[in-house]
N, C-alpha and C positions, 0 to 999 in steps of 0.2 A: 376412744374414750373422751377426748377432749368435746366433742360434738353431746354428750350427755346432760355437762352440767350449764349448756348455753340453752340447751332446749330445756331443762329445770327453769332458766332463768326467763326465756319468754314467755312461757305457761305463768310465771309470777306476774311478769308483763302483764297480760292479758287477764287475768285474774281483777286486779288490781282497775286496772280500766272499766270491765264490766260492773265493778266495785263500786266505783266512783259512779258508772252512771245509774245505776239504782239506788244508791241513797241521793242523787238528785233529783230521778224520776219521783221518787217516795216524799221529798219534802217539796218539792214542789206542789203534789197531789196535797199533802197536808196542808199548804198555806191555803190549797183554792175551798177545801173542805172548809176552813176557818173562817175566809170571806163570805160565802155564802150565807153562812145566817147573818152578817155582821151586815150584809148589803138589806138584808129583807128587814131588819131590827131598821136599818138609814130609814128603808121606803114607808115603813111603819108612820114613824116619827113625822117626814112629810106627809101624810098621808091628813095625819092627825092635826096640823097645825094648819093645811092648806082646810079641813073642816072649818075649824076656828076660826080662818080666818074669813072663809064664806060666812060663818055665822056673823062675824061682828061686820061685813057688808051688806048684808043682808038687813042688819038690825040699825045701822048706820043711813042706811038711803032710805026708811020704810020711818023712821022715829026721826032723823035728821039732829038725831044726841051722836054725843063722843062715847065711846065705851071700850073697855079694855081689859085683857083678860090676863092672867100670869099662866104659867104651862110650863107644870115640872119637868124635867126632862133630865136622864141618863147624862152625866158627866162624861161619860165616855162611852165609846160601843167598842165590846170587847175592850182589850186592852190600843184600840185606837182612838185619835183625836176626830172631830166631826165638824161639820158648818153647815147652817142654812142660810138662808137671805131668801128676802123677798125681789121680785122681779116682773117688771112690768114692757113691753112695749106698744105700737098704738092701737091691737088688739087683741092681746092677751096681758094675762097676771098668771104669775105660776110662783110655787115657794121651789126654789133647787138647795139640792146640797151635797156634799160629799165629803169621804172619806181620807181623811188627812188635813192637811193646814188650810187654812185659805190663801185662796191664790194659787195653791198649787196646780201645775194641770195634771188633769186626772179625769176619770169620770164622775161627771156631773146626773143625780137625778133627780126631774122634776116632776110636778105636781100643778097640774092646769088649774082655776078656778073658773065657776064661769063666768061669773061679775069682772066689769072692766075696773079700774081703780091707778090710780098711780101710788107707788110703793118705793118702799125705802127702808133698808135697816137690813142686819143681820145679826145671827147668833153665835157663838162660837161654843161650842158643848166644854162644861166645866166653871163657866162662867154665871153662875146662881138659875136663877131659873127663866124662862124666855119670857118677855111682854110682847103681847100685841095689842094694837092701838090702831080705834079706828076711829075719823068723824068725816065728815064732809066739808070740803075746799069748797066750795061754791057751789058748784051742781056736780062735781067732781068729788069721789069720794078718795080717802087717803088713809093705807095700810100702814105701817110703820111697825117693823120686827127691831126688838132689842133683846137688851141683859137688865133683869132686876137681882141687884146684887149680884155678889162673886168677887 
């Protein structure tokens, strides 16, 4: 008899265990389900401001005027915080950004443009809406991402 209620009791064991890892299998599936659009919404947003910002180099080296544009943008994606910046080195410009705080490490996604440029500035989502800002340094032309308002 005694051997009945210890084998009840590992069946509980086991039960319990398998338990645990399917409602970890099942929310973890859920969080990757929820990133997915929230990364393609990120790549959108680069996508769209790396245009803008070919446009105002474009418009910048071609007229040799300052111009700049404002570009409403999502406070948040989904219920997370975001960040772009602008980024240059000695032959490329790209806008990167990603999902959660700045600075944090994490995955980064960028946005090449083709025009060379030196660049400066970032955005942080929540903070009013993004400026870009473009003229020419000398024969050098110059990007510059901010916040208007917020």
């Amino acid at each position: 008899m005694p051997s009945v209620p210890s084998s009840h009791l590992y069946t509980f064991l086991a039960l319990i265990t398998v338990s645990i890892l399917l409602i970890s299998s099942y929310s973890s599936y859920a969080n990757t389900m929820r990133t997915i659009p929230e990364i393609k919404q990120l790549k959108n947003i680069l996508d769209h401001v790396a245009a803008k910002g070919n446009e105002l180099l474009t418009l910048a080296t071609t007229t040799n005027s300052t111009s700049y544009i404002f570009i409403e943008l999502p406070p948040t994606i989904g219920y997370r915080e975001y960040w772009i910046r602008v980024q240059n080195d000695t032959s490329n410009v790209w806008v990167e950004g990603a999902l959660g705080q700045l600075g944090e490490d994490g995955t980064k996604y960028q946005v090449f443009l083709p025009k060379k440029a030196s660049t400066s500035g970032y955005y942080i989502g929540g903070h009013g809406s993004a400026i870009l800002e473009c003229y020419m340094n000398g024969s050098i032309p110059q990007l510059n991402l901010g916040s208007a308002g917020g």
